[in-house]
Backbone as JSON Lines, residues from 0, in Angstrom:
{"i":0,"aa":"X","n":[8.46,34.83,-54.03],"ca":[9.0,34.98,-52.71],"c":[7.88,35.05,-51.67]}
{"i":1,"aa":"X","n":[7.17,36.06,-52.13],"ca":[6.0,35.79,-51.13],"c":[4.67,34.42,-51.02]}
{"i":2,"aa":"X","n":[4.7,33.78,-52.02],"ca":[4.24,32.64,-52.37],"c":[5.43,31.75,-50.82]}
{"i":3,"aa":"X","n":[6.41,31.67,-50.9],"ca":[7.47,30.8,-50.45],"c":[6.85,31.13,-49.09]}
{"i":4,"aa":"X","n":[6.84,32.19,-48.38],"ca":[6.76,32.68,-47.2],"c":[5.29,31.83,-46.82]}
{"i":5,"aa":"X","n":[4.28,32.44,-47.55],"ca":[2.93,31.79,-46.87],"c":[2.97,30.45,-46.79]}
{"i":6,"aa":"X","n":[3.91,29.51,-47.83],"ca":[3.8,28.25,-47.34],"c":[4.16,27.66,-46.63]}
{"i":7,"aa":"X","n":[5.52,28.76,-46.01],"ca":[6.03,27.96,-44.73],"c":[5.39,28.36,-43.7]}
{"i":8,"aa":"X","n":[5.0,29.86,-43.53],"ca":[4.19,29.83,-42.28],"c":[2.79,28.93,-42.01]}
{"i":9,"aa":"X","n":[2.42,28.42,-43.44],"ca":[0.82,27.92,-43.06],"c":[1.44,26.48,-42.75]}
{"i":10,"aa":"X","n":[2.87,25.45,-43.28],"ca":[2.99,24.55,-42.61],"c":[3.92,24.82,-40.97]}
{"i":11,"aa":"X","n":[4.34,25.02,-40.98],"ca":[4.66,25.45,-39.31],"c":[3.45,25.94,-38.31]}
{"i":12,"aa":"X","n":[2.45,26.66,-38.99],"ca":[1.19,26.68,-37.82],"c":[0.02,25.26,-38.4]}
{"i":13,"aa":"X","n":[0.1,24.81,-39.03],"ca":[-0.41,22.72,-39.5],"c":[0.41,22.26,-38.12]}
{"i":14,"aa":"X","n":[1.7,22.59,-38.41],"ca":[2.47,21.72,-37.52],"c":[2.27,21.77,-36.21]}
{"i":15,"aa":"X","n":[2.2,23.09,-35.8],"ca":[1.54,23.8,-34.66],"c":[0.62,22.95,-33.9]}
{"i":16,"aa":"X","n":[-0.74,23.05,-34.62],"ca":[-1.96,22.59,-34.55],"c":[-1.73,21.39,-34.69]}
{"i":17,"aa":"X","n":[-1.18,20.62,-35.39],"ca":[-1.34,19.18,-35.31],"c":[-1.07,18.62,-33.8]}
{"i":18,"aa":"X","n":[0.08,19.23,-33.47],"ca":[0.79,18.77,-32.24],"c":[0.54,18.96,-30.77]}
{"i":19,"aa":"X","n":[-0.21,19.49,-30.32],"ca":[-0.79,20.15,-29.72],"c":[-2.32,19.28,-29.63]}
{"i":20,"aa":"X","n":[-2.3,17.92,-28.28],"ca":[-3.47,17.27,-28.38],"c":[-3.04,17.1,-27.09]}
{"i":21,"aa":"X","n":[-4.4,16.31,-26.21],"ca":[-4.83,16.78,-24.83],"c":[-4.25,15.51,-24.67]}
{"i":22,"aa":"X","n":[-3.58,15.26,-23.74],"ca":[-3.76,13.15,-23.07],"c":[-4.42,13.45,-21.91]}
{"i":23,"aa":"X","n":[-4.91,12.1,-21.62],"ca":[-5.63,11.74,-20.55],"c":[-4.64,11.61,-19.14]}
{"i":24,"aa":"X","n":[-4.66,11.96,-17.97],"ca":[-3.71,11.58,-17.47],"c":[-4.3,10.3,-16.35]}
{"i":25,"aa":"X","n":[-3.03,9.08,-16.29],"ca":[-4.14,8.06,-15.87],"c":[-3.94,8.18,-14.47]}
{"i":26,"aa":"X","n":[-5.06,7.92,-13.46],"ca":[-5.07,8.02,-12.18],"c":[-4.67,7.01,-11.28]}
{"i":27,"aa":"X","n":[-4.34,6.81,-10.35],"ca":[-4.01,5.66,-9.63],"c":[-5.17,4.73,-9.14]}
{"i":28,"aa":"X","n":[-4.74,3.76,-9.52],"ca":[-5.66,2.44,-8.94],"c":[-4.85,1.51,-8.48]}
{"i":29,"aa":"X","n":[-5.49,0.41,-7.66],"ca":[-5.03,-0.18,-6.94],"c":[-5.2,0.44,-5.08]}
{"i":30,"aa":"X","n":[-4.89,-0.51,-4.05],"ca":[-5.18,-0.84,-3.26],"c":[-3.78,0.5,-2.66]}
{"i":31,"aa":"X","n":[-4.61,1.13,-1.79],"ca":[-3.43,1.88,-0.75],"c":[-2.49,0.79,-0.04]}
{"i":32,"aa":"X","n":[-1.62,1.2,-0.23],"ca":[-0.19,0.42,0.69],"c":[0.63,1.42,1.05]}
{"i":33,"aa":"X","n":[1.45,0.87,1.69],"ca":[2.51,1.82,2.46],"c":[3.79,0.83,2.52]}
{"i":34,"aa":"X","n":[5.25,1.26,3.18],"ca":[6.29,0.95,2.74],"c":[7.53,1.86,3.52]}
{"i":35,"aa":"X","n":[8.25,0.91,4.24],"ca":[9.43,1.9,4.75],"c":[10.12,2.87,3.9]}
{"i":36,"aa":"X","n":[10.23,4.11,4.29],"ca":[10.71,4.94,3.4],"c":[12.26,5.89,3.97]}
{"i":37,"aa":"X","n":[12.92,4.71,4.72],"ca":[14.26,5.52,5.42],"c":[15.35,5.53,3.98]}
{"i":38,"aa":"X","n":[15.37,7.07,4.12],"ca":[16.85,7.38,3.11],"c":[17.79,8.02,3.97]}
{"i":39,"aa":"X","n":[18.79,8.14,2.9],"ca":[20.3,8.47,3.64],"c":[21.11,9.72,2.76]}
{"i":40,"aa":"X","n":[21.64,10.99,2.92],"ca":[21.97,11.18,1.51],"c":[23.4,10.79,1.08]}
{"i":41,"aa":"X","n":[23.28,10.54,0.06],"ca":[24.77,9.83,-0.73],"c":[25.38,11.21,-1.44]}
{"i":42,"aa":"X","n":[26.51,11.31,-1.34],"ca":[27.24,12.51,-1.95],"c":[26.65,14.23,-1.72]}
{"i":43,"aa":"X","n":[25.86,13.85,-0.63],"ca":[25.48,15.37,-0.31],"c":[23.75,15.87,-1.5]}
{"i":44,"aa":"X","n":[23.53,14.71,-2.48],"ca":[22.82,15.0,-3.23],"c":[22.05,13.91,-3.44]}
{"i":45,"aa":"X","n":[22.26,12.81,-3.33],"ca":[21.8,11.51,-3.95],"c":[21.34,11.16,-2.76]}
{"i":46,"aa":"X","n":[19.76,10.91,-2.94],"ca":[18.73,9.84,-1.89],"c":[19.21,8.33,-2.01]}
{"i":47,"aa":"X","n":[19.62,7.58,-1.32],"ca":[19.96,6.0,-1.2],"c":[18.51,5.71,-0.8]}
{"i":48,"aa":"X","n":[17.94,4.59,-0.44],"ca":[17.34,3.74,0.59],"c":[18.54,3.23,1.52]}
{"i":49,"aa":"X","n":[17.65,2.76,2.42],"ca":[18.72,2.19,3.39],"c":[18.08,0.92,4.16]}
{"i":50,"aa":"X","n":[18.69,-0.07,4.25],"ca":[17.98,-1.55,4.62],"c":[18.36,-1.46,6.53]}
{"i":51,"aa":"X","n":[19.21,-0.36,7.2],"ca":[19.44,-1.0,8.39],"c":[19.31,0.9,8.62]}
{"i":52,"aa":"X","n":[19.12,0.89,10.16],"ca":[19.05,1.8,11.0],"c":[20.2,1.57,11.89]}
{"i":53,"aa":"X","n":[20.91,2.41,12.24],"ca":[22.34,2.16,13.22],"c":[21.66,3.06,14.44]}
{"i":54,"aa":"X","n":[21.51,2.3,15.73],"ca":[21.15,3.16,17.03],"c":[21.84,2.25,18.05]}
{"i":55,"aa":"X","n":[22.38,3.18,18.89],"ca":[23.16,2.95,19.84],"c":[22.61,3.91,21.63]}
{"i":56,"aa":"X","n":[23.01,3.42,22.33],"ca":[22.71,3.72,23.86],"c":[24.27,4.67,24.12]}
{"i":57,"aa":"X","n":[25.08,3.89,23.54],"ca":[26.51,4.45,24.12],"c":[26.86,6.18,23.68]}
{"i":58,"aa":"X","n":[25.98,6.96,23.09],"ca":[26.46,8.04,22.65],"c":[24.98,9.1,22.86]}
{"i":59,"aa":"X","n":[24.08,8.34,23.92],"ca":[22.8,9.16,24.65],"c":[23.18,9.54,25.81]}
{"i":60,"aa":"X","n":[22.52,10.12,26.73],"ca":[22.72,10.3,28.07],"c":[22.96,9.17,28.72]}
{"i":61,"aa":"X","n":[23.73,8.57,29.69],"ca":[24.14,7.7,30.48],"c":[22.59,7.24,31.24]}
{"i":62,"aa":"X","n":[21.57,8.54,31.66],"ca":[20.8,8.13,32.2],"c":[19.29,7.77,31.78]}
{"i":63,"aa":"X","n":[19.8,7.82,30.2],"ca":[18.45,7.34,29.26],"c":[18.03,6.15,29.15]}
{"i":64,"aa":"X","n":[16.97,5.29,29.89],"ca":[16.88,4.19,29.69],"c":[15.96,3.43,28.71]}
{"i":65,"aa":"X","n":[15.29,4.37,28.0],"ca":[14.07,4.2,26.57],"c":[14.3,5.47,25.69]}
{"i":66,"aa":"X","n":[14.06,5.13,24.73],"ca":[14.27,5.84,23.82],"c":[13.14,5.33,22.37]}
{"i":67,"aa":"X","n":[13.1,6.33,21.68],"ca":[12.01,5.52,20.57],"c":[12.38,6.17,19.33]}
{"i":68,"aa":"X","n":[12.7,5.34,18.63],"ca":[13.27,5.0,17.37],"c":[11.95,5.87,16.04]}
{"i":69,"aa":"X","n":[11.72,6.68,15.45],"ca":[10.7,6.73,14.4],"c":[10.95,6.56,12.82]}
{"i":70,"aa":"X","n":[10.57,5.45,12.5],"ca":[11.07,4.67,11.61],"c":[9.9,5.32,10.17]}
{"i":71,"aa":"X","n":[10.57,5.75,9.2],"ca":[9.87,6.45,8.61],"c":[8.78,6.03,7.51]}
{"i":72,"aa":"X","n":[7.53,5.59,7.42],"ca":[6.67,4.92,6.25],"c":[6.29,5.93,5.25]}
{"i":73,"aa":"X","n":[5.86,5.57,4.03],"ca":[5.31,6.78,3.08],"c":[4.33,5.64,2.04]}
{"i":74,"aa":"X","n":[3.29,6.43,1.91],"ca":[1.74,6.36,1.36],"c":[2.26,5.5,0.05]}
{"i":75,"aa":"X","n":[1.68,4.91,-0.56],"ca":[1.75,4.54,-2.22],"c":[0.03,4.24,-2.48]}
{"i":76,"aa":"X","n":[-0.19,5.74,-2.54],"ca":[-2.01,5.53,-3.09],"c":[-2.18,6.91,-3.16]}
{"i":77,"aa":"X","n":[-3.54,7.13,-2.12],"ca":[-4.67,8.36,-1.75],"c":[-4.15,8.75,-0.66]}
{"i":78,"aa":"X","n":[-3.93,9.85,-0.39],"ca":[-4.46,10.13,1.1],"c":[-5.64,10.46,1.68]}
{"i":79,"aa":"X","n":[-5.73,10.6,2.52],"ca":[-7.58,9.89,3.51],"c":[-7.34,11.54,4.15]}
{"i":80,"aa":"X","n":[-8.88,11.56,3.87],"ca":[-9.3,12.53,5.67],"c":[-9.13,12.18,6.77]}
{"i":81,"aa":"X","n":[-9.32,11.35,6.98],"ca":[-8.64,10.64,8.51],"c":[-7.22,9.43,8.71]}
{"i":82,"aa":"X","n":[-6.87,9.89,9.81],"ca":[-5.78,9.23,10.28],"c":[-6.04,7.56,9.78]}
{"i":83,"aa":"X","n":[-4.34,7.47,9.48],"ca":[-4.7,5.64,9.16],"c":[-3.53,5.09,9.85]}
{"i":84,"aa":"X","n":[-3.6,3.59,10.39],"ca":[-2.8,3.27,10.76],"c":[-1.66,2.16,10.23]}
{"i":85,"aa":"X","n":[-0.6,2.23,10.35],"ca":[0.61,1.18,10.15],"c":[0.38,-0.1,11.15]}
{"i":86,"aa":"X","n":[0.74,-1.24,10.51],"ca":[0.98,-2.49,11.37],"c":[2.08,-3.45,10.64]}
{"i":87,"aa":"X","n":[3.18,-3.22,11.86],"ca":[4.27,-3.87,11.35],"c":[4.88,-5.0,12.14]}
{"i":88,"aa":"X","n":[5.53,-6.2,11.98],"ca":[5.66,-7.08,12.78],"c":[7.48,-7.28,12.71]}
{"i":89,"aa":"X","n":[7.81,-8.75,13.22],"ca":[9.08,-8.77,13.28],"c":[9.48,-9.76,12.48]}
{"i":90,"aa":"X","n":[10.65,-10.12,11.84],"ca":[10.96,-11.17,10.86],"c":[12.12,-11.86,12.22]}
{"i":91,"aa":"X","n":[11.09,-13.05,12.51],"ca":[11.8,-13.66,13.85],"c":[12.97,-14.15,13.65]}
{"i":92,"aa":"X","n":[13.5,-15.35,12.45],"ca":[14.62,-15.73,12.1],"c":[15.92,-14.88,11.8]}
{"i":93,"aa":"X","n":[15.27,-12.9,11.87],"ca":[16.25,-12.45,11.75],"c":[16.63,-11.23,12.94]}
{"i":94,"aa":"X","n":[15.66,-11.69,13.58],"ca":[15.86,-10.72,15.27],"c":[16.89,-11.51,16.37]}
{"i":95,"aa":"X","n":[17.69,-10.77,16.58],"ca":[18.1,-11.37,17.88],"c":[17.56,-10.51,19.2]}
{"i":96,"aa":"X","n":[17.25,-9.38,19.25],"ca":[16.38,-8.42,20.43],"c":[15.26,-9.37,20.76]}
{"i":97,"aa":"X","n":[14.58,-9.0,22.21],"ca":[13.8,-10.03,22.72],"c":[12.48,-8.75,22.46]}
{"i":98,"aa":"X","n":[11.46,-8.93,21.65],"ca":[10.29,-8.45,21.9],"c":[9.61,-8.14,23.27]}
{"i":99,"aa":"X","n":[9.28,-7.11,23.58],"ca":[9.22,-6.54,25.23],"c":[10.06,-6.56,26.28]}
{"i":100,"aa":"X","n":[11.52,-6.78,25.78],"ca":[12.69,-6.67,26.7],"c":[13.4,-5.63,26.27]}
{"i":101,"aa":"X","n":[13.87,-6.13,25.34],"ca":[14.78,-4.71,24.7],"c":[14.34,-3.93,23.5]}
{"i":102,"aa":"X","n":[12.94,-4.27,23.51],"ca":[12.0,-3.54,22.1],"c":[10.75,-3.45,22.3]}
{"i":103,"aa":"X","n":[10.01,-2.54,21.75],"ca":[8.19,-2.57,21.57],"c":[7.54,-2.27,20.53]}
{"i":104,"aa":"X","n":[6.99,-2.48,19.79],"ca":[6.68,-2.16,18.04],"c":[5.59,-1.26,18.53]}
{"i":105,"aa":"X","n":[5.6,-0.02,18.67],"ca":[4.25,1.29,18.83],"c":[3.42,1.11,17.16]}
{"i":106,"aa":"X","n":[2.12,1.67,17.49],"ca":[1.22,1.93,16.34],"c":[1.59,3.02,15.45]}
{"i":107,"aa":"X","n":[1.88,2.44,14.48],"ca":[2.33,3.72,12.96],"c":[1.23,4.18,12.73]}
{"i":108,"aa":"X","n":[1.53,5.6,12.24],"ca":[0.3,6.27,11.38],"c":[0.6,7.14,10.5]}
{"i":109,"aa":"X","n":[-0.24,7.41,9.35],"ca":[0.16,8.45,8.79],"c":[-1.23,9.36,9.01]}
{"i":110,"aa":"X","n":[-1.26,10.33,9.26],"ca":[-1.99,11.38,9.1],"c":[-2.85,11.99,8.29]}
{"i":111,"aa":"X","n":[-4.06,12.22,8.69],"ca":[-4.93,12.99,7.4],"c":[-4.43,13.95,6.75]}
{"i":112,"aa":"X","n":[-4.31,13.92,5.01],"ca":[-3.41,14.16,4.72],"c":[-2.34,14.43,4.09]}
{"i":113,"aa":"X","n":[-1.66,13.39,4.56],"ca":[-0.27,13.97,4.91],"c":[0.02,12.07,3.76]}
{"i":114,"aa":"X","n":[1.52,11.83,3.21],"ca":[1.91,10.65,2.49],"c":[3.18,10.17,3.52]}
{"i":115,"aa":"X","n":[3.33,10.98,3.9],"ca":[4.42,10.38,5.18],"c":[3.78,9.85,6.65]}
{"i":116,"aa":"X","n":[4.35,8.83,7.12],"ca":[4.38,8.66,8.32],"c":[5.01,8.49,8.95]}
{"i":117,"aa":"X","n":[5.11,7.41,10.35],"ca":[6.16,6.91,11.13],"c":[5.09,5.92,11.85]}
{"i":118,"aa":"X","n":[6.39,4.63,12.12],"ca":[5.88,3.73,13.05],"c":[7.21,3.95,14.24]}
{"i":119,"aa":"X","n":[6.68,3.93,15.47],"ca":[7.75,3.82,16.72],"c":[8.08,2.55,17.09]}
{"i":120,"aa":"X","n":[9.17,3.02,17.21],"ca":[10.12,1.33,18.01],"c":[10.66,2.13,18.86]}
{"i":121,"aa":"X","n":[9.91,1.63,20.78],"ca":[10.54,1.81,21.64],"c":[11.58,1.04,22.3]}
{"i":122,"aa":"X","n":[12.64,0.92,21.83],"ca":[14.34,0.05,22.21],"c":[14.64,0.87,23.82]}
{"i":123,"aa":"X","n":[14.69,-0.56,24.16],"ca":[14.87,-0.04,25.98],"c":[16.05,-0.82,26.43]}
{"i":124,"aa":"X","n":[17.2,0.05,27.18],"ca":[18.46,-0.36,27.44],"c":[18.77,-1.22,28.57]}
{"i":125,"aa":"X","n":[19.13,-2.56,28.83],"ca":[19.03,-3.52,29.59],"c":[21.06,-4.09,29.91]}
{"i":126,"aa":"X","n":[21.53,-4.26,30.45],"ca":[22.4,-4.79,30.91],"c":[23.52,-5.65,30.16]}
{"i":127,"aa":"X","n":[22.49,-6.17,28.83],"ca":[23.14,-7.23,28.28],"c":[23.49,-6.99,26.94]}
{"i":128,"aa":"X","n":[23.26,-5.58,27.2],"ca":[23.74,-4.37,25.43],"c":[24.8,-4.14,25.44]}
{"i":129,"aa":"X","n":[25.96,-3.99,26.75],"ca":[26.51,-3.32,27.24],"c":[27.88,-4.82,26.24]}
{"i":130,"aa":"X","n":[27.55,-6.2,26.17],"ca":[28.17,-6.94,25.66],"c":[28.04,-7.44,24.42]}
{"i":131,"aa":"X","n":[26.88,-7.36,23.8],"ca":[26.0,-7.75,22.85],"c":[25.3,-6.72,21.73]}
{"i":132,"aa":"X","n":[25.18,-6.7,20.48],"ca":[24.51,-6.61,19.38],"c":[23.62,-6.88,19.24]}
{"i":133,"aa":"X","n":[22.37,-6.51,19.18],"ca":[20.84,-6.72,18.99],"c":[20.3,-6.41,17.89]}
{"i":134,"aa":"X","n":[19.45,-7.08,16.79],"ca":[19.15,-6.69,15.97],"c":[17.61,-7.06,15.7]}
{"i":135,"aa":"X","n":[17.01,-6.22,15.23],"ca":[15.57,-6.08,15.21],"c":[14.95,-5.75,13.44]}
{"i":136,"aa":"X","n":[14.7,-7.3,13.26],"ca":[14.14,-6.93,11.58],"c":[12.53,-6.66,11.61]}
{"i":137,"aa":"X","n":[11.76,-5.66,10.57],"ca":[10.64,-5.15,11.02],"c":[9.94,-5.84,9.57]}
{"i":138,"aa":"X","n":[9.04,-6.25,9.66],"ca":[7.84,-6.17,7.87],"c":[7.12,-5.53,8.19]}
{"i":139,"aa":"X","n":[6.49,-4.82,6.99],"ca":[5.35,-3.93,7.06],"c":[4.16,-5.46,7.02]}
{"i":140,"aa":"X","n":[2.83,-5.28,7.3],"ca":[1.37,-6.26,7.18],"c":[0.44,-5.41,7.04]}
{"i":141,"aa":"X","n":[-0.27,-6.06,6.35],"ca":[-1.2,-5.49,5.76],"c":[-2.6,-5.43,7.07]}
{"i":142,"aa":"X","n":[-3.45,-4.56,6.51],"ca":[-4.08,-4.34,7.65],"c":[-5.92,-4.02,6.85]}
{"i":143,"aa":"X","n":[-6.44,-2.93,7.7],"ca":[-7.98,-2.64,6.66],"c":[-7.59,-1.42,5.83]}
{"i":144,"aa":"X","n":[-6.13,-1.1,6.2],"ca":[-6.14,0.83,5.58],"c":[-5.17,-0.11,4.5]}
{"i":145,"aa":"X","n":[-3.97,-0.76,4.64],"ca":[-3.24,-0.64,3.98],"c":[-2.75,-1.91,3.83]}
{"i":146,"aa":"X","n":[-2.12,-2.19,2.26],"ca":[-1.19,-3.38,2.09],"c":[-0.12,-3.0,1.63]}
{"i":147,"aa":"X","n":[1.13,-4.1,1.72],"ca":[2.35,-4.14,1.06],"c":[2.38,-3.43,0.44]}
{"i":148,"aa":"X","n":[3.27,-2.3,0.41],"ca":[3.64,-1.4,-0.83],"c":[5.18,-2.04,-1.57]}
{"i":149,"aa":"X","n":[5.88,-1.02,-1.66],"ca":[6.88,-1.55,-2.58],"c":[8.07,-2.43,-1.82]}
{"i":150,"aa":"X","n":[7.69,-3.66,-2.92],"ca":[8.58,-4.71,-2.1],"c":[9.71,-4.73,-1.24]}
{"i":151,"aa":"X","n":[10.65,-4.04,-2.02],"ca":[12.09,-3.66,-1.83],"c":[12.21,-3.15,-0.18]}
{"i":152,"aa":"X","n":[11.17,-1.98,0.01],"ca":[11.17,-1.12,1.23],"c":[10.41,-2.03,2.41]}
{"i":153,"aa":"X","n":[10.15,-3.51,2.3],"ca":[9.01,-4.31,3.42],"c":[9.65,-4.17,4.03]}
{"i":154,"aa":"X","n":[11.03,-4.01,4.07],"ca":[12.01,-4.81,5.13],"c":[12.65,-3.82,5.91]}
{"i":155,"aa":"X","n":[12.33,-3.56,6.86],"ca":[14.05,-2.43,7.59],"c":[14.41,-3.4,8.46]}
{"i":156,"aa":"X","n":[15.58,-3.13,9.14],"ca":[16.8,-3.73,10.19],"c":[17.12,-2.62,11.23]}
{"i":157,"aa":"X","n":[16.79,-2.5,12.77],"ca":[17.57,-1.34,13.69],"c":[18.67,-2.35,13.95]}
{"i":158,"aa":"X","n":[19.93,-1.9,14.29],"ca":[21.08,-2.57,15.07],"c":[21.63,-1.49,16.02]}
């Protein structure tokens, strides 16, 4: 009986010891990018992505005539000691808003830091909203801080 005992405790601490080994954990490589990162929550619990931004004039002050949109980016790398910046452009075939009429693409940044950012879209209210739907598709571009991050997120839509 006592024979029985020592052999199970000496294989359960084998087993112990066997199992019990270090991994390496692997670090990130590759090129910093960044990537729209607007979610929505689904069922009170569940993060969606979301491909469109819904903004409207009709439910601001009557006497608001700019307003700026902060469209949310997030890191896929390092973060930096110093501030870095976003550069995002427009996907023309799918804009109907007129670039410097009823829109302005501001300089994104994310912060020393920090994995979140924001790029501003200043949407300015003009006469011809009042009949019309405007829609403003954005890509992220690559720049000296940052490239394309995850595909899926290049793309947002304000309407």
């Amino acid at each position: 009986m006592k024979t029985r005992n020592t052999i199970i405790i000496m294989v359960l601490l084998c087993s112990l010891i066997s199992s019990c080994t270090k991994n390496d954990v692997m670090d990130f490589s590759g090129p910093d990018s960044v990537y729209f990162y607007e979610r929505f929550m689904y069922l009170g619990y569940d993060e969606r992505r979301t491909e469109t931004i819904v903004y409207s004039f009709a439910v601001k002050p009557s006497d608001l005539e700019e307003d700026t949109i902060k469209v949310k980016v997030r890191l896929q790398g390092r973060v930096s000691e110093t501030d870095r910046y976003v550069n995002a452009g427009i996907v023309a075939d799918s804009t109907t808003a007129i670039d410097g009429t009823h829109f302005t693409i501001g300089q994104g940044v994310i912060t020393a830091g920090q994995y979140d950012g924001y790029l501003p879209v200043i949407v300015k209210k003009t006469p011809d909203m009042n009949n019309n739907v405007f829609r403003i598709k954005l890509r992220i571009e690559t720049n000296e801080w940052f490239h394309i991050g995850v595909i899926e997120d290049n793309f947002i839509a304000i309407e």
